[in-house]
C-alpha positions as CSV (number, residue, x, y, z in Angstrom):
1,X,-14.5,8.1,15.4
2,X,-13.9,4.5,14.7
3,X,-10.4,2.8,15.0
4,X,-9.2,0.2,12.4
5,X,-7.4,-2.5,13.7
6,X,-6.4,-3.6,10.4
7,X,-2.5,-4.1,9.9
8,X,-1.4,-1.3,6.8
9,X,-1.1,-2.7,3.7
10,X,2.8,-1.7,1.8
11,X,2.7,-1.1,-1.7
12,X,5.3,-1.4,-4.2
13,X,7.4,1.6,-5.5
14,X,5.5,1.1,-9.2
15,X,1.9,1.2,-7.4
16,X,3.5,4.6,-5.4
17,X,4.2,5.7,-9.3
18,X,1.1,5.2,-10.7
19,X,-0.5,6.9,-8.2
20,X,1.7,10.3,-8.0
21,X,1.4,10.1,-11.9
22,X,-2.6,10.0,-11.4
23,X,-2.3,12.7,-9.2
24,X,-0.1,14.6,-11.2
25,X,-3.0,14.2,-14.0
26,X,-5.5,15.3,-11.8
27,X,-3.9,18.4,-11.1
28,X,-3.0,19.6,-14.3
29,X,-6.6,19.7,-14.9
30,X,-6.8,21.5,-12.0
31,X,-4.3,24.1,-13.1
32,X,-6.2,24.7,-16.7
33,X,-9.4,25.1,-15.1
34,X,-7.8,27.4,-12.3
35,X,-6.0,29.6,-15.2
36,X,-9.2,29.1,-17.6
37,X,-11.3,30.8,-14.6
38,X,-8.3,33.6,-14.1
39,X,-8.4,34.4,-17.9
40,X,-12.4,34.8,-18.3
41,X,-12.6,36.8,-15.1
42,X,-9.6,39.0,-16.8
43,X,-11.7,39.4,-20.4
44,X,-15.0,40.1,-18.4
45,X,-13.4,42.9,-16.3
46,X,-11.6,44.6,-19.2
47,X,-15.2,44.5,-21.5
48,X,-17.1,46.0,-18.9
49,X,-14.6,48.4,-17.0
50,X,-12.3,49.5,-20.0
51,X,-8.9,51.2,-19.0
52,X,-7.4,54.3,-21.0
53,X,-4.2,52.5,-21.0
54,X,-5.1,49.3,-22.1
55,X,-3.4,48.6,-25.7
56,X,-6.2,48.7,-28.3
57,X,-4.3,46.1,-30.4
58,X,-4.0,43.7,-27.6
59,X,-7.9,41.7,-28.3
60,X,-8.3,38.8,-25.2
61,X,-9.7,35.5,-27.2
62,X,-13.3,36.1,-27.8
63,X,-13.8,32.4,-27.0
64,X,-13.1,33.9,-23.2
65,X,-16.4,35.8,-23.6
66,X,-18.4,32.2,-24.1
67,X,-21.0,32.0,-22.0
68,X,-20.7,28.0,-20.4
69,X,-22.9,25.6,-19.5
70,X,-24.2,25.2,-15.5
71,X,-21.7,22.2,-15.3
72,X,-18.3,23.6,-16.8
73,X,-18.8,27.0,-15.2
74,X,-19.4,25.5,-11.6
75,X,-16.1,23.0,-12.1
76,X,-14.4,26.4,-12.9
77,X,-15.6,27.7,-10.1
78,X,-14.8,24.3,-7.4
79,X,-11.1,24.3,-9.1
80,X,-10.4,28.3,-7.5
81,X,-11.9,28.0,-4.2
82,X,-9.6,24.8,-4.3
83,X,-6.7,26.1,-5.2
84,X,-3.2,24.2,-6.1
85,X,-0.8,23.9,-3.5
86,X,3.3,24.7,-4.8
87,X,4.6,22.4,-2.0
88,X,2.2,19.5,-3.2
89,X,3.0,19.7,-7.3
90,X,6.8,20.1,-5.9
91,X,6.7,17.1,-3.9
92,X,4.7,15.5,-6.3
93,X,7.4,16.2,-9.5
94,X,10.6,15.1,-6.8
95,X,8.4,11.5,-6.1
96,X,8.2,10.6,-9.7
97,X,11.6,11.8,-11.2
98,X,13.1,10.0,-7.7
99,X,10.8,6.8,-8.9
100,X,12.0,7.4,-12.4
101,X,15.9,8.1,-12.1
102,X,18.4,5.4,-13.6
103,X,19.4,3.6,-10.6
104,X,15.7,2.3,-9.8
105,X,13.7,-0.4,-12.2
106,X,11.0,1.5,-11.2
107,X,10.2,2.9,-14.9
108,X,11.0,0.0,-16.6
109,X,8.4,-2.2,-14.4
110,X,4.3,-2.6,-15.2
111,X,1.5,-3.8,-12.8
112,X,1.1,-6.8,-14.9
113,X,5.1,-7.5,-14.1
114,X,4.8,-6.8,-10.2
115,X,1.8,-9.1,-9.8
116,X,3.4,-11.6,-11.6
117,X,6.8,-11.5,-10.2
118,X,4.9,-11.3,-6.5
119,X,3.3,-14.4,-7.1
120,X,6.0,-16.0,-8.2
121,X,8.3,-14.9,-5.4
122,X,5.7,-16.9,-3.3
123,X,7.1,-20.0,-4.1
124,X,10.4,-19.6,-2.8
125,X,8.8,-19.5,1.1
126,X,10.3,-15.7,1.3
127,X,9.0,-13.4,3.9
128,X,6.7,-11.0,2.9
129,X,9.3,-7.9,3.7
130,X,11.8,-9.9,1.2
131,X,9.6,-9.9,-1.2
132,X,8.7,-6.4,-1.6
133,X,12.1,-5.6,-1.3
134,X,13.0,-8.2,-4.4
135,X,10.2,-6.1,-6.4
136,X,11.1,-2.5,-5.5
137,X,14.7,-3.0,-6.2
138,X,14.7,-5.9,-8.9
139,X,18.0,-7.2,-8.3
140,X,19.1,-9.4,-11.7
141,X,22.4,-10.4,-10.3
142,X,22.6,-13.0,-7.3
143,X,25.3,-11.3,-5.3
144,X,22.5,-8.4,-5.2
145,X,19.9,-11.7,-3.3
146,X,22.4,-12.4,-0.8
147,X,22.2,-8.9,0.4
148,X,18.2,-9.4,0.3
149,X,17.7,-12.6,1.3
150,X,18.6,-13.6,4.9
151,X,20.6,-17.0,4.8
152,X,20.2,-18.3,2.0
153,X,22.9,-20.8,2.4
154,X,20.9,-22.4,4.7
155,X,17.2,-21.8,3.3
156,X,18.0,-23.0,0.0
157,X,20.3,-26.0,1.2
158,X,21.7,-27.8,-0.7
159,X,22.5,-25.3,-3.6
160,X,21.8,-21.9,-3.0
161,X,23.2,-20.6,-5.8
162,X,20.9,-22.4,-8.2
163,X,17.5,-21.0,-6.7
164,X,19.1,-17.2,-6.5
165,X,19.7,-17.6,-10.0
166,X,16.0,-18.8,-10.8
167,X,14.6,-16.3,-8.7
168,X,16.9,-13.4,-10.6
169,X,15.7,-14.8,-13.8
170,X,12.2,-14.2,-12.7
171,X,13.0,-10.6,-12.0
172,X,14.6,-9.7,-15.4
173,X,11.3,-11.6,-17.2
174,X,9.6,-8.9,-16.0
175,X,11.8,-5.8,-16.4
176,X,11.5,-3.9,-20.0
177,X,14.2,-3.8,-21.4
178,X,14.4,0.3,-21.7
179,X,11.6,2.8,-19.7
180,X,8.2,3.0,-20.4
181,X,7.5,5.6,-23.4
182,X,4.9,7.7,-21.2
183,X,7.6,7.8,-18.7
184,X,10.2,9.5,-21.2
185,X,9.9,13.1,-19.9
186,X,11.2,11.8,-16.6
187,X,13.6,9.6,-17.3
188,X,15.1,11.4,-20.4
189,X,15.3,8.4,-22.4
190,X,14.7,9.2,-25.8
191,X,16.0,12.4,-25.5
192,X,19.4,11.3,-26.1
193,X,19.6,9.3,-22.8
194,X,19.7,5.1,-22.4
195,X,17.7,3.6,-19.5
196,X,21.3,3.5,-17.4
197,X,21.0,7.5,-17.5
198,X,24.2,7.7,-19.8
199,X,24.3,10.2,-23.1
200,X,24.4,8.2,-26.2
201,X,26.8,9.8,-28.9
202,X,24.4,10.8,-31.7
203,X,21.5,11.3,-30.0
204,X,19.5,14.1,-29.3
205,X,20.2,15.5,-26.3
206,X,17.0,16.6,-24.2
207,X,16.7,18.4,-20.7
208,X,17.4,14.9,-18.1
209,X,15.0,15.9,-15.1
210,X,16.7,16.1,-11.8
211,X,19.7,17.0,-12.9
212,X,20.8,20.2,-14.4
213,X,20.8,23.2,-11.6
214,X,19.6,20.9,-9.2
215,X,22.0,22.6,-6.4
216,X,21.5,26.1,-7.3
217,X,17.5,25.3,-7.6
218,X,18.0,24.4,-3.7
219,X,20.3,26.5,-2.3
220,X,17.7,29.2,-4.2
221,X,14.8,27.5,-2.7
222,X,16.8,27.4,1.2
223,X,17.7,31.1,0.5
224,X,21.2,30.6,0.7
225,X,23.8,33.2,-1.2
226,X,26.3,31.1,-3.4
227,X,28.5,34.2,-2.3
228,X,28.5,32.8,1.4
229,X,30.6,29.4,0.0
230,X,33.6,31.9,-1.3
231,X,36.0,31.9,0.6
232,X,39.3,35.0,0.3
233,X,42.8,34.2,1.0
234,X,44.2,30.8,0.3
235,X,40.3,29.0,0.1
236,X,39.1,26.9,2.5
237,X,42.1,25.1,4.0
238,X,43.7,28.8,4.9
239,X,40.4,29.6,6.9
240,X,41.7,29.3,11.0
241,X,39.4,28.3,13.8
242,X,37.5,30.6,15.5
243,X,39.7,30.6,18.6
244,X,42.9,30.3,16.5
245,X,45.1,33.6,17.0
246,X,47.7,34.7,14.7
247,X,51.2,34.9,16.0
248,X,51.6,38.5,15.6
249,X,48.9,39.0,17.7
250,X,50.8,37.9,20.8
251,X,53.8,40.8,19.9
């Protein structure tokens, strides 16, 4: 066992995105090959042990039957001893739609436009924490730096006010103006949605990720009963204490 010394290294919230979204590539593969191995297994168990109650009509896709080469047929068989975790792709999804969701630049930034505005950001004499936090949140207003940026009155004497507004005009150079296309399905822009997560009137309106169900989809996923919030006579406010006693009680 060998212990590293060397300080971690923080990566911005578009390098984060780029790698969930890798991931999430490399396990959609692993899901096709997973339910490609599941189907062949099913077609080769129905040829050779036929049931009485199987549906005649019902023919599996002969393609199923393919014998494959030594290569394909032993990635089919790496991807189900592997498995896909439901936690993981869960995770996963919640990263990229969090990375993705209106109030973050996140899915309007590129790697090109993070190196670029990092490098720049290096001429202002920032700390290192200031500027990751200048290119995860991409503030393009100054009253957004000051809350960043520790004294700036006195950093950037005389004027401070001039370099926060070159140093916001540097962000918005390298924020698109609306999300990335690839990043549509999670953002919902396109579907009827601008890149501040409002509906646009004659648009077509498209499933927004994150945010229809979201509360039942948790209380589901805790096992709470929606039943347990309902509350009988008068609501909430006529529910006593625990120790409260009625008056009649005392007659």
């Amino acid at each position: 066992m060998k212990i590293s010394n060397t300080a971690p290294l923080h990566l911005s919230n578009q390098e984060v995105l780029t790698h969930f979204l890798n991931l999430k590539e490399d396990n959609d593969e692993l899901t096709e090959s997973i339910n490609l191995k599941k189907a062949r297994d099913k077609a080769y168990a129905k040829k050779k042990y036929p049931l009485e109650r199987d549906n005649p009509d019902d023919h599996d896709d002969p393609t199923l039957l393919e014998p494959l080469n030594e290569a394909d047929e032993k990635q089919l068989n790496i991807a189900e001893r592997r498995g896909l975790s439901d936690e993981l792709v869960w995770i996963q999804n919640e990263v990229i739609k969090y990375l993705c969701s209106p109030y973050n630049a996140t899915s309007r930034q590129t790697a090109d436009g993070v190196a670029r505005l990092a490098d720049q950001l290096q001429d202002h004499e920032l700390t290192k924490a200031e500027v990751l936090q200048i290119t995860n949140l991409a503030p393009t207003e100054v009253v957004e730096l000051y809350a960043i940026i520790e004294e700036p009155d006195t950093r950037f004497h005389p004027d401070a006010s001039i370099k926060l507004e070159e140093i916001a005009n540097q962000i918005q150079s390298t924020l698109s103006t609306e999300p990335l296309p690839e990043l549509s399905q999670w953002t919902g822009y396109g579907n009827g949605y601008d890149h501040e997560g409002e509906y646009q009137e004659g648009g077509e309106q498209g499933y927004e990720h994150g945010y229809i169900n979201q509360d039942e989809m948790e209380m589901n996923a805790m096992g709470i009963d929606e039943q347990e919030y309902i509350f009988e006579n008068g609501g909430r406010d006529a529910e006593g204490g625990v120790d409260d006693e009625k008056d009649e009680s005392m007659d």
